[in-house]
BAKOL-618000 format. One line per 3 residues: number of its first residue (from 1); their letters; for each residue x, y, z of C-alpha. Coordinates in nm, 2 decimals, padded with zeros to 4 digits. Layout:
BAKOL-618000
NUM> a> X:Y:Z | ...
END
This chain:
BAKOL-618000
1> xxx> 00.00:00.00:00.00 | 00.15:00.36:-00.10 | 00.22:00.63:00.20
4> xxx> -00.09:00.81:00.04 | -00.30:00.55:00.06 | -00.18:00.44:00.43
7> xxx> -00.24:00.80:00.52 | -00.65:00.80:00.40 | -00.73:00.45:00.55
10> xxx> -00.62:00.66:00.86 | -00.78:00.98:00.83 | -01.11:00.77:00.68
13> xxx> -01.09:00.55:01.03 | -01.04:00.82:01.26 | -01.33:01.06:01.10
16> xxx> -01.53:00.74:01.14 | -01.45:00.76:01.52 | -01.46:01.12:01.60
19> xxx> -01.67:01.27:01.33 | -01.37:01.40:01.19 | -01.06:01.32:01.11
22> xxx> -00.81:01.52:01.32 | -00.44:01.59:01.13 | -00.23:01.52:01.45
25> xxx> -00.40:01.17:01.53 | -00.33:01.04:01.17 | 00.04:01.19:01.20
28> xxx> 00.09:00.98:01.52 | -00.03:00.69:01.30 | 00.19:00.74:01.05
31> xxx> 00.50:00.79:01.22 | 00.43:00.51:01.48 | 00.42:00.26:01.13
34> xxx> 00.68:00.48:00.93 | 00.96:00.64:01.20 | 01.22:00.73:00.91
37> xxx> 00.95:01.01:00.82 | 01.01:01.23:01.08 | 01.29:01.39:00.87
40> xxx> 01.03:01.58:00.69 | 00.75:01.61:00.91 | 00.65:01.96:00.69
43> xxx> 00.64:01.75:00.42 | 00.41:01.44:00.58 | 00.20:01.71:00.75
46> xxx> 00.09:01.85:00.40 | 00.03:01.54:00.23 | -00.21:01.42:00.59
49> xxx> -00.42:01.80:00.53 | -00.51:01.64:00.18 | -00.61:01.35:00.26
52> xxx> -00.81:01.50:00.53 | -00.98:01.78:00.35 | -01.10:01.47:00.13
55> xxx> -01.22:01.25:00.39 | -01.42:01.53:00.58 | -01.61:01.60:00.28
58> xxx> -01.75:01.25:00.25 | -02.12:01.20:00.41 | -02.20:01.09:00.71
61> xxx> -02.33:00.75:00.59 | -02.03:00.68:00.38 | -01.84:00.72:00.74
64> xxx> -02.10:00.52:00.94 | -02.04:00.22:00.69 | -01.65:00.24:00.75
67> xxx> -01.52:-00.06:00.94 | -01.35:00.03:01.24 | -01.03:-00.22:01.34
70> xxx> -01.14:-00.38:01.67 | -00.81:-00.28:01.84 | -00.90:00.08:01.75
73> xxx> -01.28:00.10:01.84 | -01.28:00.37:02.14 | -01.49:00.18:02.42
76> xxx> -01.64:00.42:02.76 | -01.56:00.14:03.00 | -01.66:00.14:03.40
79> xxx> -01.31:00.12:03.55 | -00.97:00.19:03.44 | -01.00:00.02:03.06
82> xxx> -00.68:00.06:02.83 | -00.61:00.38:02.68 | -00.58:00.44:02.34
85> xxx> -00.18:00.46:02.21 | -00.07:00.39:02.52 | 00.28:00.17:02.55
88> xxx> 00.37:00.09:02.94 | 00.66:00.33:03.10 | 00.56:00.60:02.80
91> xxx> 00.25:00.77:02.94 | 00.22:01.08:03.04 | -00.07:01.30:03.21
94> xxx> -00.13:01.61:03.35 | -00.41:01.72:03.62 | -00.46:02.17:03.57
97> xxx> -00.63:02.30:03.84 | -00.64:02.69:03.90 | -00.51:02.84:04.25
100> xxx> -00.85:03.03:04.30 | -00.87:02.81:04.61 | -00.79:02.41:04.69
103> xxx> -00.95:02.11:04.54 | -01.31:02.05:04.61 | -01.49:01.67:04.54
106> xxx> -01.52:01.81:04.20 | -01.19:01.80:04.10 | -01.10:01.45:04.31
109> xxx> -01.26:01.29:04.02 | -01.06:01.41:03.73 | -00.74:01.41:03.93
112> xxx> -00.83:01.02:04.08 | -00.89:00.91:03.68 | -00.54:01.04:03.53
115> xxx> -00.35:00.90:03.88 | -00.51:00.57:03.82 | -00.41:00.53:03.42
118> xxx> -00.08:00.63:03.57 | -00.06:00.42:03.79 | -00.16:00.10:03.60
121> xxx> 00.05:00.20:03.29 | 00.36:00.29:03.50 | 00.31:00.68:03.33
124> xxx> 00.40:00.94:03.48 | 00.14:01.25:03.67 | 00.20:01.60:03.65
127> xxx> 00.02:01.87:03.84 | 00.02:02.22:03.64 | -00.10:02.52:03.84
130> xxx> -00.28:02.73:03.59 | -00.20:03.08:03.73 | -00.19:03.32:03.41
133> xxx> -00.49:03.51:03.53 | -00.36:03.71:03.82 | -00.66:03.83:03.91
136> xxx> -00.82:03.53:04.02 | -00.53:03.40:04.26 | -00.57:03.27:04.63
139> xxx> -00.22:03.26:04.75 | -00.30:02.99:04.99 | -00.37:02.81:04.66
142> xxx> -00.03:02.73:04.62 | 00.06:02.57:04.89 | -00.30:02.35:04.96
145> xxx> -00.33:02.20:04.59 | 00.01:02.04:04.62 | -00.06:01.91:04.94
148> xxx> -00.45:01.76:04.82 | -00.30:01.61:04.52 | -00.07:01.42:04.67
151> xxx> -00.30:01.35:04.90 | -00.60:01.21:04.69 | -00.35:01.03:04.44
154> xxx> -00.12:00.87:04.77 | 00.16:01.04:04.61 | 00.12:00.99:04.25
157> xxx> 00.27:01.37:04.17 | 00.55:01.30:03.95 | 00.64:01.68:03.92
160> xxx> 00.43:02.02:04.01 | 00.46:02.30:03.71 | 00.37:02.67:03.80
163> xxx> 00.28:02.83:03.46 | 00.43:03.18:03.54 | 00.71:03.03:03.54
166> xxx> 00.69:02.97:03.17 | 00.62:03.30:03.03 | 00.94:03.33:02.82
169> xxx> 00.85:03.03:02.66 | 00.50:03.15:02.62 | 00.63:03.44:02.42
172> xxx> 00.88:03.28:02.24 | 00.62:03.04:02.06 | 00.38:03.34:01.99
175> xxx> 00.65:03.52:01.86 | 00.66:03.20:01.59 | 00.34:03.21:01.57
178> xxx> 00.33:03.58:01.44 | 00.65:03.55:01.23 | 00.50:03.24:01.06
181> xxx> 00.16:03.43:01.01 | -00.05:03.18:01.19 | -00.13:03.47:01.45
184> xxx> -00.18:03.85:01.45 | -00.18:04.11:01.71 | -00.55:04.28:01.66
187> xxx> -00.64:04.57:01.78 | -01.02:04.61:01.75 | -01.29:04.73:01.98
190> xxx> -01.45:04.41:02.13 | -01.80:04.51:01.95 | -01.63:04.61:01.61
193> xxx> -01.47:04.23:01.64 | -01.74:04.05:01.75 | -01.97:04.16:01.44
196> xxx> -01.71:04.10:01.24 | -01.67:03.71:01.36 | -02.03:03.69:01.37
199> xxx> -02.07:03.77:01.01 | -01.76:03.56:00.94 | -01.56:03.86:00.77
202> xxx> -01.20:03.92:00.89 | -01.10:04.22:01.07 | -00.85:04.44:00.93
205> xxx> -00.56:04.35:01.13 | -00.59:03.99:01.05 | -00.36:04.09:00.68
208> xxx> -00.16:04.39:00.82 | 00.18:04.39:00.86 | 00.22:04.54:01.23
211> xxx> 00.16:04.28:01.44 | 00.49:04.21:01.56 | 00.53:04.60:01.63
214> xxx> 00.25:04.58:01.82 | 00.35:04.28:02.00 | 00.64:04.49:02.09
217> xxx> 00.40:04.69:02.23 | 00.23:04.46:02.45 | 00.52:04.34:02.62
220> xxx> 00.64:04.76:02.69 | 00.36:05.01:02.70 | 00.07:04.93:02.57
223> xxx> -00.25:04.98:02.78 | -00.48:04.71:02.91 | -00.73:04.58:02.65
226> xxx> -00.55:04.81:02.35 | -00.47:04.47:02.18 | -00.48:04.09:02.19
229> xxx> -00.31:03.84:02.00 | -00.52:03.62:01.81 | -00.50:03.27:01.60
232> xxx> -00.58:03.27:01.22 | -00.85:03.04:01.26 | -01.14:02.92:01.03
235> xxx> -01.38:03.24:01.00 | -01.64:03.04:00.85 | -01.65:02.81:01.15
238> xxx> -02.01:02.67:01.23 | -01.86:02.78:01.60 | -01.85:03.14:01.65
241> xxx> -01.63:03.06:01.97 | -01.35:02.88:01.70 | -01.31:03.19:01.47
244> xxx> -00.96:03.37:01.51 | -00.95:03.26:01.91 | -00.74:03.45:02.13
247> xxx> -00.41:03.40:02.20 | -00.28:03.59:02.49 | -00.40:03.96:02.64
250> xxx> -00.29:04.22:02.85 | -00.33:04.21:03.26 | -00.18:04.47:03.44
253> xxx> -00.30:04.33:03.79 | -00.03:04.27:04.02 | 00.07:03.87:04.05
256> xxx> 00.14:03.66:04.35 | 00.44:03.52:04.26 | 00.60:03.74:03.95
259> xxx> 00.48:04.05:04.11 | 00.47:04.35:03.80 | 00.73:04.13:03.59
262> xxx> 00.51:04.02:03.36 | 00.23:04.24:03.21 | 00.14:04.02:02.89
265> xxx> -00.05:03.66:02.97 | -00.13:03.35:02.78 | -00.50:03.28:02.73
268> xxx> -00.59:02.86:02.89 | -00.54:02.74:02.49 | -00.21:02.87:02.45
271> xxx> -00.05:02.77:02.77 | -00.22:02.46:02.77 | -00.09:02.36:02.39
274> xxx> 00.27:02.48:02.47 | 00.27:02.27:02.79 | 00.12:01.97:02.66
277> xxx> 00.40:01.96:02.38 | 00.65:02.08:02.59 | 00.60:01.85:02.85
280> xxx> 00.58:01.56:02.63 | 00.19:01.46:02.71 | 00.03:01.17:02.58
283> xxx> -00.31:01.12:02.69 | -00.51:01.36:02.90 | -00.85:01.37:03.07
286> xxx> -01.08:01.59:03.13 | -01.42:01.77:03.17 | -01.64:01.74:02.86
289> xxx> -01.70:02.13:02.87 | -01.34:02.11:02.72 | -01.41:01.94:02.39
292> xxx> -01.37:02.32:02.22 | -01.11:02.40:02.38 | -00.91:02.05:02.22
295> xxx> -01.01:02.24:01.89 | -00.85:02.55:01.92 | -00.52:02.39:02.05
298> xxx> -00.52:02.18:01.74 | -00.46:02.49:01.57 | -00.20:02.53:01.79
301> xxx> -00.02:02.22:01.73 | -00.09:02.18:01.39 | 00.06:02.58:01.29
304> xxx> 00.37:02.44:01.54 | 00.40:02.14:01.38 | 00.33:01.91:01.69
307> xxx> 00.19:01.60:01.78 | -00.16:01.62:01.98 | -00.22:01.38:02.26
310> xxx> -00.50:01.14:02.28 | -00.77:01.33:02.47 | -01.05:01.15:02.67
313> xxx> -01.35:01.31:02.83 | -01.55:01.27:03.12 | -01.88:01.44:03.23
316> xxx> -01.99:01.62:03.55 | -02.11:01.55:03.85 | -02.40:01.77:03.93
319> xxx> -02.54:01.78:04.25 | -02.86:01.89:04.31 | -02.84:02.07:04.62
322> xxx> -02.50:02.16:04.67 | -02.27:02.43:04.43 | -01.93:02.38:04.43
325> xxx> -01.72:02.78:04.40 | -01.43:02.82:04.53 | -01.49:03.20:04.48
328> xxx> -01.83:03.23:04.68 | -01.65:02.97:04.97 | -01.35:03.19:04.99
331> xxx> -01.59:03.54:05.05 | -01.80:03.33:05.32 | -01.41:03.25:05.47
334> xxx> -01.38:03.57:05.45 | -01.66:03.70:05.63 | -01.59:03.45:05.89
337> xxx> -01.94:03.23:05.76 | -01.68:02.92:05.79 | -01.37:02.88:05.98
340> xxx> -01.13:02.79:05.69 | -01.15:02.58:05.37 | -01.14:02.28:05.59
343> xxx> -01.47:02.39:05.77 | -01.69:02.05:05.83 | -01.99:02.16:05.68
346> xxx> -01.76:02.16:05.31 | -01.70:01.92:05.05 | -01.35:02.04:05.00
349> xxx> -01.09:01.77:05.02 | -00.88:01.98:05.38 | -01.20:01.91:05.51
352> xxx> -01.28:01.60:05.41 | -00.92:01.45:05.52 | -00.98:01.63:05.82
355> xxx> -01.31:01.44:05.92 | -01.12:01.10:05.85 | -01.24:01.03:05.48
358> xxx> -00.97:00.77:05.32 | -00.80:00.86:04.96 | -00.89:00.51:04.85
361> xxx> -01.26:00.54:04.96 | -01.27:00.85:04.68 | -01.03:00.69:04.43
364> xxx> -01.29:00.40:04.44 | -01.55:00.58:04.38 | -01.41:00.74:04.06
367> xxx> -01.28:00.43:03.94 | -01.64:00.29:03.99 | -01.77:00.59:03.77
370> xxx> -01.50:00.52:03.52 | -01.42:00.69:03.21 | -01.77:00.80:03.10
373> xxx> -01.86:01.14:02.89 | -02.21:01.12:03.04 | -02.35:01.39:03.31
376> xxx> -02.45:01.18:03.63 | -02.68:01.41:03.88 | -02.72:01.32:04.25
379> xxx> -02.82:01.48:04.56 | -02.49:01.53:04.81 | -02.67:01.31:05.04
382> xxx> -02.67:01.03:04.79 | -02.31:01.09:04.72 | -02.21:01.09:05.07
385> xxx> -02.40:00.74:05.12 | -02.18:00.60:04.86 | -01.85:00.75:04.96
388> xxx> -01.95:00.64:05.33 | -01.98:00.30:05.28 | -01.66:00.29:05.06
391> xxx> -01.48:00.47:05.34 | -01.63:00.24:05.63 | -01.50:-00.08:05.43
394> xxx> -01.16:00.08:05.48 | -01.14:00.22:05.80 | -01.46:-00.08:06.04
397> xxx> -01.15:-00.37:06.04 | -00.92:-00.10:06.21 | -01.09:00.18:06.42
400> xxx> -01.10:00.06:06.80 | -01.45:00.08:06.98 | -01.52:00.30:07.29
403> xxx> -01.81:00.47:07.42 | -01.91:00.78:07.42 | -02.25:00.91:07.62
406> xxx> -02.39:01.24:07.51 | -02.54:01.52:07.80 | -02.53:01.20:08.01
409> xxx> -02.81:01.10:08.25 | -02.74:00.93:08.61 | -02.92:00.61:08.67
412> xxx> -02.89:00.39:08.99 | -02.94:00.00:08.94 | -03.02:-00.10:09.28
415> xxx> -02.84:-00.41:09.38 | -02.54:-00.45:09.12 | -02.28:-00.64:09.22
418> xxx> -01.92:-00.44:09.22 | -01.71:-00.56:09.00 | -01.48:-00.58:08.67
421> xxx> -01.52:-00.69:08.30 | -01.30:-00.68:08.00 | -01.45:-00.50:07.66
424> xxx> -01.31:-00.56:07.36 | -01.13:-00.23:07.13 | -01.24:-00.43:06.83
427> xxx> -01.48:-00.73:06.75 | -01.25:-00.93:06.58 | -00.91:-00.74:06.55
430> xxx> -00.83:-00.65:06.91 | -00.99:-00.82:07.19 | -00.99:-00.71:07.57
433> xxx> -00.81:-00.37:07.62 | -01.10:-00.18:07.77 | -01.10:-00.25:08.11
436> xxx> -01.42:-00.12:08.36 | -01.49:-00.13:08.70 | -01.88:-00.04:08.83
439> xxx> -02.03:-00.03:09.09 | -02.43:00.06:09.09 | -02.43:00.39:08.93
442> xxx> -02.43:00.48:08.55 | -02.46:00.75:08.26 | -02.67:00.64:08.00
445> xxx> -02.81:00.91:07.74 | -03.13:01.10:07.79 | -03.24:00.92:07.48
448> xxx> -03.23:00.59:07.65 | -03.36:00.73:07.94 | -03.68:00.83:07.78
451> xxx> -03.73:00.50:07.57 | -03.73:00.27:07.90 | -04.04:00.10:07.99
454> xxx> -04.15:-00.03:08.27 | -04.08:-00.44:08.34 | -03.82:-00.44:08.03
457> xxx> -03.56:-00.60:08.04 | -03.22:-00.39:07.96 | -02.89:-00.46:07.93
460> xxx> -02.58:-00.22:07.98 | -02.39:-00.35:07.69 | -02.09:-00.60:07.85
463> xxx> -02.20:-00.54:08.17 | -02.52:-00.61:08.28 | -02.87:-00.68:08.26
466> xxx> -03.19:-00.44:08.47 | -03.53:-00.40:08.47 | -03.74:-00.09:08.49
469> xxx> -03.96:-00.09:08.82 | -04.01:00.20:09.02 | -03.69:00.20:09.00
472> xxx> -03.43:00.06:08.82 | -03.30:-00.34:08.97 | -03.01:-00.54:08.89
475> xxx> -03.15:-00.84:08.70 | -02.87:-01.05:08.62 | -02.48:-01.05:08.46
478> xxx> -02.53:-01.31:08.20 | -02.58:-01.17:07.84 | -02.79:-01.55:07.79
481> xxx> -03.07:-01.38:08.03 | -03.13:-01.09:07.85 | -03.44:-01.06:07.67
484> xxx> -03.39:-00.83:07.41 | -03.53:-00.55:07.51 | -03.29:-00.28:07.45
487> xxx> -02.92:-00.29:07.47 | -02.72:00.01:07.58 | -02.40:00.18:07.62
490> xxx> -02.31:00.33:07.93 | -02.05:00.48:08.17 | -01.99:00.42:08.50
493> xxx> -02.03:00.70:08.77 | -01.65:00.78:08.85 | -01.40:01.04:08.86
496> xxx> -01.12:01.11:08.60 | -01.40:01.05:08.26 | -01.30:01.26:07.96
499> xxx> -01.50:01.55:07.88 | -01.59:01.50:07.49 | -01.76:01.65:07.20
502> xxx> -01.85:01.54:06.86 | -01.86:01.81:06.59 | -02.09:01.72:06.37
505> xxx> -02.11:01.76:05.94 | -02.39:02.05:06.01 | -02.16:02.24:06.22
508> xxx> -02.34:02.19:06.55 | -02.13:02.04:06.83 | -02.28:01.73:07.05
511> xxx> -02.14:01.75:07.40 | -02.06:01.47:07.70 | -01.84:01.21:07.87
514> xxx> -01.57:00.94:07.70 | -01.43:00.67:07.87 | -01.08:00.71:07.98
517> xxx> -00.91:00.52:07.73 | -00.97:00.80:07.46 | -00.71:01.03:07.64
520> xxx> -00.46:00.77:07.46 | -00.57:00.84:07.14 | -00.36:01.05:06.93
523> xxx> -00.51:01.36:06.66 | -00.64:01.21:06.37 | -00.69:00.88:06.56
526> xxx> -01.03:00.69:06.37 | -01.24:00.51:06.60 | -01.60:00.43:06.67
529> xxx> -01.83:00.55:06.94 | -02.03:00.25:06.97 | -02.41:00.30:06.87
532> xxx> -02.30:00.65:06.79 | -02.10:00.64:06.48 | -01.74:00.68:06.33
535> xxx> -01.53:00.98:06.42 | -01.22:01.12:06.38 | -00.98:01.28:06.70
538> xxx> -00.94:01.66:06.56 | -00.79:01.80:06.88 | -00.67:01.69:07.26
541> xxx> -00.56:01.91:07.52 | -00.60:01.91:07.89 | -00.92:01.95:08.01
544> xxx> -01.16:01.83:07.64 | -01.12:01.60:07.37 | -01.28:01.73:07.03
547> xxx> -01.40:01.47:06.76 | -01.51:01.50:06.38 | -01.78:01.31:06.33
550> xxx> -01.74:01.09:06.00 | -02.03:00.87:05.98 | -02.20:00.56:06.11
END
């Protein structure tokens, strides 16, 4: 089979696959088969826009009847499936987040996907820090995505990239991109432009010869929003958004980390294209809402003369009573609404580590979700049921058992015996280790206290069994005798018991006694208040031991 004829069975089964035939993806096919041809990529690239050009105009039932190989038929699997291209060792990914705040549940399921492919094709993860708007920087930013990446992917970062760091290299490929004519420097009122694009007629500075002058200009004295560099794009695009893009603009704003350095930034497409090559990605993943922007940064390749990666999409998780901005969170921060970005009450990841929620109870649940471009829409509290029992999988085998009795209520059982009994930390994992010693007085909670009836049987769970008279009497010790009629936890009446409370996911705080063995307990210690649920040991000092509640 001739090159030219190699080249159209490509471009013929990748339109088949995608709609349209993309120039970069039929390049990587060709140079994967034919290596020696990278000598005169130029050359190969002209002969692949040809072929192209033809296969795009064919129907779309002439491209529905076109058999796809099987080892090239792009499956939506649940789970990690195989990506497309992908050799083991060779992958690459990259997770872009901007530093307008830390990463919310949101992003955990982009960021879980690319760490997993990662992870199973021995690739390699990078986390970029988009920060070439520098008016929509938290500093804090900086320092908090790191630290939840690594985090959510159990240190899967391979290397962090800061974007204004590369601004020189930002300039020097739109600099090419000017002297090459694929951009221009335009310097058009917004509204002038706009009815220009929208009537699919060129502006004026799209032919002139000043754009490079007036790129000069940018980077020296020219004022905020006097020009932008654009792409030569497709004017007659069906895509209004598509037609002569922009490029880069001027911000004069102060930035956190270059300071008044800089006063010319890259637009998401550029940065994003010149990273991608630079950095050598091969696959990426990411929100469906992106699928135009993969369009405008195949202009950007194509005019460089680079290879696009494979790019797979996913869709978003809506929730239907819970909006995810870090913008509108960070002005509640600020006007003290919630402590901090690791405030209980949000699904950010500081505060869901905080509350004791395990990495690989959220990497599961992405994985489960899998690569899939469809929108799913669920209520948080469906979510959270999910995510819980994923978590409590992880964390019921090791969290010891204690109890804990809320606003406690004093109860004498007349005639128990004094004595001593062994409780177990765990079930199965750790037996004995909780060591009690009653006498006839104990705290049970006011709920329990309410719910006993008179000539029940009850037991104190371990301990003992009563019955409700006019009082309350000892019945027996034997957990054979009891009845069934309720089974409690407890405390006994004694000096030295913790004072404890249980901040719960709504903020409120739910106040009362521990037994003594929590004071061993370390911060960020997971256990279980029996018949009360799962928490999480935020802080200890001297006189109060505080616990995130996690769930039951």
């Amino acid at each position: 089979m001739s090159l030219i004829k190699e080249i159209e069975q490509h471009a013929l089964v990748n339109a088949a696959k995608f709609g349209k035939a993309r120039p970069e993806a039929v390049l990587g096919k060709i140079l994967a088969e034919h290596p020696e041809l990278k000598k005169d990529i130029p050359g190969l690239l002209k002969q692949i826009h040809s072929a192209i050009h033809k296969v795009n105009g064919l129907s779309k039932a002439k491209l529905e009847a076109v058999q796809i190989p099987q080892k090239e038929r792009l499956e939506e699997p649940k789970g990690i499936g195989q990506l497309i291209n992908a050799k083991p060792g060779e992958v690459i990914m990259r997770f872009e987040p901007s530093p307008s705040g830390p990463l919310h549940i949101g992003h955990a399921y982009t960021l879980t996907l690319n760490s997993e492919y990662c992870r199973k094709y021995n690739g390699k993860l990078i986390l970029r820090i988009a920060d070439t708007n520098p008016e929509a920087i938290r500093e804090e930013a900086y320092k908090l995505i790191p630290e939840d990446a690594n985090w959510i992917t159990k240190g899967n970062i391979k290397e962090l990239i800061i974007q204004s760091d590369n601004l020189q290299r930002y300039y020097e490929v739109i600099e090419t991109l000017l002297s090459s004519s694929h951009a221009y420097v335009c310097g058009c009122k917004p509204a002038k432009f706009k009815k220009l694009l929208d009537n699919q007629q060129a502006c004026p500075c799209r032919y002139g010869e000043e754009s490079l002058a007036r790129w000069e200009k940018m980077l020296s004295n020219a004022k905020e929003g006097s020009f932008v560099v654009r792409m030569k794009a497709d004017l007659t695009h069906p895509n209004p958004s598509l037609r002569d893009f922009p490029l880069a603009r001027i911000k004069t704003a102060k930035h956190p980390r270059t300071g008044k350095k800089f006063r010319v930034w890259p637009l998401l497409n550029l940065a994003v294209a010149v990273d991608d090559h630079d950095e050598g990605i091969t696959h990426t993943i990411r929100a469906k809402d992106h699928a135009d922007n993969e369009k405008k940064q195949e202009w950007i390749f194509n005019s460089m003369g680079w290879m696009m990666p494979e790019h797979l999409y996913i869709g978003k998780i809506n929730f239907t009573n819970l909006k995810l901005s870090t913008r509108t969170t960070a002005e509640l921060i600020r006007k003290k609404k919630y402590t901090g970005w690791d405030d209980i009450r949000l699904p950010f990841l500081q505060a869901l580590r905080r509350r004791g929620y395990q990495a690989d109870a959220i990497i599961k649940y992405a994985v489960e979700m899998g690569v899939t471009s469809h929108d799913k829409t669920v209520s948080l509290e469906e979510f959270m049921k999910t995510l819980n029992a994923f978590n409590k999988d992880i964390i019921d085998p090791l969290a010891h058992r204690y109890f804990f009795v809320e606003a406690p209520k004093k109860i004498v059982v007349e005639g128990a015996p004094v004595f001593s009994r062994e409780l177990d930390l765990h079930p199965t994992n750790k037996k004995g280790g909780r060591v009690f010693t009653t006498k006839d007085a104990f705290y049970i909670t006011p709920g329990d206290y309410k719910s006993l009836k008179r000539g029940k049987i009850y037991r104190l769970m371990g301990c003992l069994n009563f019955v409700k008279k006019k009082g309350f009497n000892f019945h027996s010790r034997e957990h054979e005798k009891y009845k069934g009629d309720g089974m409690l936890h407890y405390l006994p009446v004694e000096k030295g018991l913790p004072l404890a409370e249980v901040v719960m996911p709504d903020g409120s705080r739910r106040k009362g006694l521990a037994e003594k063995g929590v004071t061993a307990l370390k911060e960020r210690d997971i256990i279980q208040f029996e018949r009360f649920g799962f928490c999480t040991l935020d802080k200890k000092d001297k006189n109060k031991l505080s616990f995130w509640y996690l769930h039951r």
